[in-house]
C-alpha positions as CSV (number, residue, x, y, z in Angstrom):
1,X,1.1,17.3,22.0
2,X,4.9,16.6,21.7
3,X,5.8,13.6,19.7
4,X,8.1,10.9,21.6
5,X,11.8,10.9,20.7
6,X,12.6,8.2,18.2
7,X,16.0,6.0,17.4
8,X,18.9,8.2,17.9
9,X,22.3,8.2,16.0
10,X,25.5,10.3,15.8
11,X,26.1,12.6,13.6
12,X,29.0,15.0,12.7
13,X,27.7,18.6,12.5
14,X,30.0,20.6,9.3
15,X,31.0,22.7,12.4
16,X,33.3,19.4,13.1
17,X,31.7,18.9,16.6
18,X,29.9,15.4,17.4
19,X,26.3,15.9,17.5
20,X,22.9,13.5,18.0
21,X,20.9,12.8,15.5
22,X,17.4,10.9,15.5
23,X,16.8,8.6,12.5
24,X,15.6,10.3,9.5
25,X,12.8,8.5,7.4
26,X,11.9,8.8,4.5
27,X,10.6,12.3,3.5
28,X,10.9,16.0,0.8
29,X,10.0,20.2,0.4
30,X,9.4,24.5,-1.3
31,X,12.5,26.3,-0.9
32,X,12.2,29.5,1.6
33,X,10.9,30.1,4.6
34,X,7.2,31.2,4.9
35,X,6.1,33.2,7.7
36,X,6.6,32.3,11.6
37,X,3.6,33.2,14.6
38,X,5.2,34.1,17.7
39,X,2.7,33.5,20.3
40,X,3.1,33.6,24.0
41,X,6.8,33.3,25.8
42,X,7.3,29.9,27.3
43,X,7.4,29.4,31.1
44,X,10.7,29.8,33.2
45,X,11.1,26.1,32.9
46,X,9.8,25.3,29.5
47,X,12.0,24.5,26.4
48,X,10.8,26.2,23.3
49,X,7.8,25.1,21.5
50,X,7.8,24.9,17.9
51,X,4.3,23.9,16.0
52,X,4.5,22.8,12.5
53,X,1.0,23.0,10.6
54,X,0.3,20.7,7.8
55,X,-1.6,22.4,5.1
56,X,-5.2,21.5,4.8
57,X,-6.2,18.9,2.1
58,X,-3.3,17.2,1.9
59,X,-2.8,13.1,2.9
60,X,-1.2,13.9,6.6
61,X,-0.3,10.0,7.2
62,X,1.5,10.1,3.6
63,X,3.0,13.2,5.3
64,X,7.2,13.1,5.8
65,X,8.8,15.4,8.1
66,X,12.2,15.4,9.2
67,X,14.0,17.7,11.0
68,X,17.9,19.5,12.2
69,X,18.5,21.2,15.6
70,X,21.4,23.3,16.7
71,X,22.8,24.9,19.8
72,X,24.9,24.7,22.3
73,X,24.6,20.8,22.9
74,X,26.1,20.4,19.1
75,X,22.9,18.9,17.2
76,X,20.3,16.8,17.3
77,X,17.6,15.5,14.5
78,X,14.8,13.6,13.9
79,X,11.6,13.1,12.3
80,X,8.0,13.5,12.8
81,X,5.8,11.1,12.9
82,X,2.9,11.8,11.1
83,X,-1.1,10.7,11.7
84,X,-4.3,10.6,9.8
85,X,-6.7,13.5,10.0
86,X,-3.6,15.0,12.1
87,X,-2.3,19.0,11.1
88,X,-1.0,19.8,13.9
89,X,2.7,18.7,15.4
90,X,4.9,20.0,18.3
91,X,8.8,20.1,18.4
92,X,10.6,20.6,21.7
93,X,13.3,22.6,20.9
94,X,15.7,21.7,23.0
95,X,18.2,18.7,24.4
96,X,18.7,17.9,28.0
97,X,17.3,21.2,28.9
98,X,19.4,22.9,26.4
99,X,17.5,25.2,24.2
100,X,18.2,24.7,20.3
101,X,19.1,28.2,18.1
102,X,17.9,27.0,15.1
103,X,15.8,24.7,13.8
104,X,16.1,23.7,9.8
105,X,13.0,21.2,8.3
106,X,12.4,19.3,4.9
107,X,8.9,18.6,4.5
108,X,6.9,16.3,1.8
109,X,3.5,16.3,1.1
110,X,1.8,13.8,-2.1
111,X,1.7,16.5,-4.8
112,X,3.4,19.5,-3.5
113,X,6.9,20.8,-3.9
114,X,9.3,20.0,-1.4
115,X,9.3,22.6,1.6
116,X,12.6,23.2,3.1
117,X,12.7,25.7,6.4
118,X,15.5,27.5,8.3
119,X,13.7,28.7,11.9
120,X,15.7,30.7,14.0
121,X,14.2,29.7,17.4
122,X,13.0,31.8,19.8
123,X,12.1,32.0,23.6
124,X,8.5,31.9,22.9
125,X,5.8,29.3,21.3
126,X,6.2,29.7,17.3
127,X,4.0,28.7,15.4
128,X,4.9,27.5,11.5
129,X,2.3,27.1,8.6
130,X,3.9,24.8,5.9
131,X,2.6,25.1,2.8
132,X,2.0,23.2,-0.2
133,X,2.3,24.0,-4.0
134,X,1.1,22.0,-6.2
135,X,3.7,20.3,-8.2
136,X,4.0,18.7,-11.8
137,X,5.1,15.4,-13.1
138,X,7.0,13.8,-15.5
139,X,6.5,10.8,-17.5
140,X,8.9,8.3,-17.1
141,X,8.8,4.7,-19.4
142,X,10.9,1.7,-18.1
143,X,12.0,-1.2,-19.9
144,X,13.3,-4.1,-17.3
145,X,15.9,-6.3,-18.5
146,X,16.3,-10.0,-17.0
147,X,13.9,-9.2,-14.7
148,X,12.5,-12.9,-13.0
149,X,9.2,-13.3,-10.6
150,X,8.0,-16.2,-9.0
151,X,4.9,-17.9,-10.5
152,X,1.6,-16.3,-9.5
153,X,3.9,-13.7,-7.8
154,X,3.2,-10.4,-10.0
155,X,6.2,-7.8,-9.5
156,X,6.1,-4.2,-8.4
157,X,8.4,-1.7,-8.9
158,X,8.8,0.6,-6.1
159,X,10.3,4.3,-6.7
160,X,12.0,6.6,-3.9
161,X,13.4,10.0,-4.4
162,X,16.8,10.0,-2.6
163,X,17.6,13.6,-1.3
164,X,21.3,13.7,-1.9
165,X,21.1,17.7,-0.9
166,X,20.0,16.9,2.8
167,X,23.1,16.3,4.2
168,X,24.3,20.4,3.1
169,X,21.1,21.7,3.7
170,X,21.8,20.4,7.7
171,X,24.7,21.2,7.8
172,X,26.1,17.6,8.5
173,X,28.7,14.7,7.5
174,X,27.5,11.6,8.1
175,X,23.8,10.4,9.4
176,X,21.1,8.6,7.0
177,X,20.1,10.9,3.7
178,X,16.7,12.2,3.3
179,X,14.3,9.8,1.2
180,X,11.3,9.6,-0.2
181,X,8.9,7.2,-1.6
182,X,7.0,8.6,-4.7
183,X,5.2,6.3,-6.5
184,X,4.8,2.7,-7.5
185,X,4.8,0.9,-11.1
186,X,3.3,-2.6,-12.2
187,X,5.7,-3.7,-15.4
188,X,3.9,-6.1,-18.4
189,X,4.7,-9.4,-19.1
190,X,7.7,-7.9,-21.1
191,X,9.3,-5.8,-18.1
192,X,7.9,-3.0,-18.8
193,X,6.2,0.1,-16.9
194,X,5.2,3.6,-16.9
195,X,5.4,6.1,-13.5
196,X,4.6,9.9,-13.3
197,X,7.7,11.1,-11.3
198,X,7.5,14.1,-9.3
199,X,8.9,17.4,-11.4
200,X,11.7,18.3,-9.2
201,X,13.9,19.4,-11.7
202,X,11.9,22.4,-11.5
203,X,12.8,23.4,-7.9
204,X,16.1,25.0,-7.0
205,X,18.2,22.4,-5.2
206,X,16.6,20.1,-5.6
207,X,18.0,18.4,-8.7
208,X,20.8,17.1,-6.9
209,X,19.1,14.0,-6.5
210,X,17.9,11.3,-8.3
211,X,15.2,8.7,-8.5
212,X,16.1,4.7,-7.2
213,X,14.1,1.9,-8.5
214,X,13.6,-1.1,-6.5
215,X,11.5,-4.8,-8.2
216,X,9.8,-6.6,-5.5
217,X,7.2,-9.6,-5.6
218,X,4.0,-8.0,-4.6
219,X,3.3,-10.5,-1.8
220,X,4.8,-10.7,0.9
221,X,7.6,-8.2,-0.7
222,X,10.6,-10.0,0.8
223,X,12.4,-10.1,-2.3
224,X,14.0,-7.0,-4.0
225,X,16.1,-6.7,-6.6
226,X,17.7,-3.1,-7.7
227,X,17.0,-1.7,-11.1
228,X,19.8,0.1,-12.3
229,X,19.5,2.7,-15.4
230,X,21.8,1.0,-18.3
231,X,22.9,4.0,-19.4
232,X,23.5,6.1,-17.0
233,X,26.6,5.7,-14.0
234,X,25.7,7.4,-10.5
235,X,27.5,6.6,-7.4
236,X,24.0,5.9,-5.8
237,X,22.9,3.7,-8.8
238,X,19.8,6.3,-9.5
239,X,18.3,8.2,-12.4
240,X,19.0,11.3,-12.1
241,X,16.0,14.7,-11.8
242,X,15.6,15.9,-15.2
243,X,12.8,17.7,-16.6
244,X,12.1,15.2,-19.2
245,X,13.5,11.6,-20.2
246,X,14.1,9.4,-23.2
247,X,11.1,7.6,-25.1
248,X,12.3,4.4,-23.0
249,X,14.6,3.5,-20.2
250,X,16.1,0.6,-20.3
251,X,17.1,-1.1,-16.3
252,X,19.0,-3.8,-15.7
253,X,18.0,-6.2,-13.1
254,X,20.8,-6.9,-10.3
255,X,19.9,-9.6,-8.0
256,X,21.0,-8.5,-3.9
C-alpha cells in the first residue's frame, strides 16, 4: 500500500535548483546503508517501488520516517506516516511520472540508533530492511529556574532531539529540520527533573545536534514556555549531544 502525499513545501536542493518538498515531522537514525532486495522490474507504466521494513519489536506508531528524493524533476521529500502493528511501508519513487535517482532516509525507532540511508533507485521493486541497534542513554539532571504553573496544573517538561545535520545529509537549503521527540520529564515542587537522553554522541554525525526543552501544563498543554540551558549559548537555544553532563543543569524559564 502506498501512503497518500502529505503537505508539500519548497525547498532549495544544494544543486541551487528549486525543488518540492513534503513536510518533514518529527523523526532520527544508524549511519550506512544496509542491504537492498531487488525483486521484480516494475511494469512499463509503473514508477519505482521502494518498501521500507520496520524491524520487528520495535513501537511502529512511535516510528519516524522521513524521507529525500532526487531526479530530474529537482526534489521532492516527505515523511511516512507510521501505524500500529504496521512493518511494512511503500514509497513511490517518483514525481509527476518522473522517476527519482536516489532516494536518501532518516529513520527513528524508541531505543535504537538513528538509521540514516542513501538508496540509489532502481527500475525494479526494492525492497529495504531498516534495522535497529540498540542504543544507550545518558543521564541528564535539570534544575528549572522561575519556572510558574497554574494551580492544580502539574508541569511537564517535554524533550525533542533537533537534527541540525538533516539539512546536509539531503542535500538542501531551506525546508523544516528533522526532529525528534525523545522523552518527557515531571520536575518537583523545586523545578527540578531527571531524563535519560538518548546517547547520540556516540554515533558519527550525529552530534551536531542538540537536545530542546519545552515546560508545558500537563492539561490541556496549551501553554509552553522554553527552557533555555544558563550556561550554555546555541543559536537554537538547545543543549548540546555530549556523552555525559554536569551533576545539575540549571534552565531558565522564558515565557513565549
Amino acid at each position: 500500500m502506498l501512503f497518500p502525499r502529505q503537505r508539500v513545501y519548497w525547498a532549495r536542493p544544494m544543486t541551487g535548483s528549486r525543488a518540492m518538498m513534503r513536510a518533514t515531522a518529527p523523526l532520527a537514525l544508524i549511519t550506512g546503508l544496509a542491504t537492498v532486495v531487488v525483486g521484480q522490474t516494475t511494469g512499463p507504466n509503473e514508477a519505482p517501488r521502494i518498501t521500507l521494513a520496520l524491524p520487528a519489536g520495535i513501537d511502529s506508531a512511535a516510528a519516524q520516517i522521513s524521507y529525500f528524493m532526487s531526479g530530474s524533476f529537482g526534489g521532492y521529500g516527505g515523511f511516512i506516516k507510521t501505524e500500529k502493528d504496521r512493518l511494512i511501508y511503500d514509497i513511490e519513487a517518483a514525481v509527476e511520472n518522473k522517476p527519482a535517482i536516489r532516494i536518501k532516509v532518516i529513520a527513528y525507532f524508541p531505543g535504537c540508533e538513528i538509521v540514516t540511508l542513501d538508496i540509489p533507485v532502481e527500475p525494479k521493486w526494492q525492497q529495504q530492511e531498516l534495522p535497529c541497534h540498540a542504543l544507550g542513554t545518558v543521564a541528564m539532571h535539570g534544575q528549572i529556574e522561575a519556572a510558574s504553573a497554574a494551580p492544580g496544573q502539574p508541569p511537564v517538561v517535554e524533550i525533542t532531539y533537533i537534527a541540525l545535520w538533516s539539512h546536509q545529509f539531503f542535500g538542501i537549503f531551506d525546508g523544516p529540520v528533522v526532529t525528534v521527540p525523545v522523552g518527557t520529564a515531571l520536575p518537583d515542587s523545586d523545578g527540578r527533573f531527571e531524563v535519560q537522553l538518548p546517547d547520540y554522541a556516540r554515533q558519527n554525525g550525529l552530534g551536531d545536534g542538540v537536545f530542546q526543552f519545552v515546560l508545558r501544563q500537563a492539561a490541556g498543554r496549551d501553554t509552553s514556555i522554553t527552557l533555555r540551558p544558563k550556561l550554555e549559548v546555541h543559536e537554537m537555544d538547545g543543549l548540546k549531544v555530549r556523552s555525559s553532563y554536569p551533576s545539575t543543569i540549571p534552565f531558565l524559564a522564558e515565557n513565549p
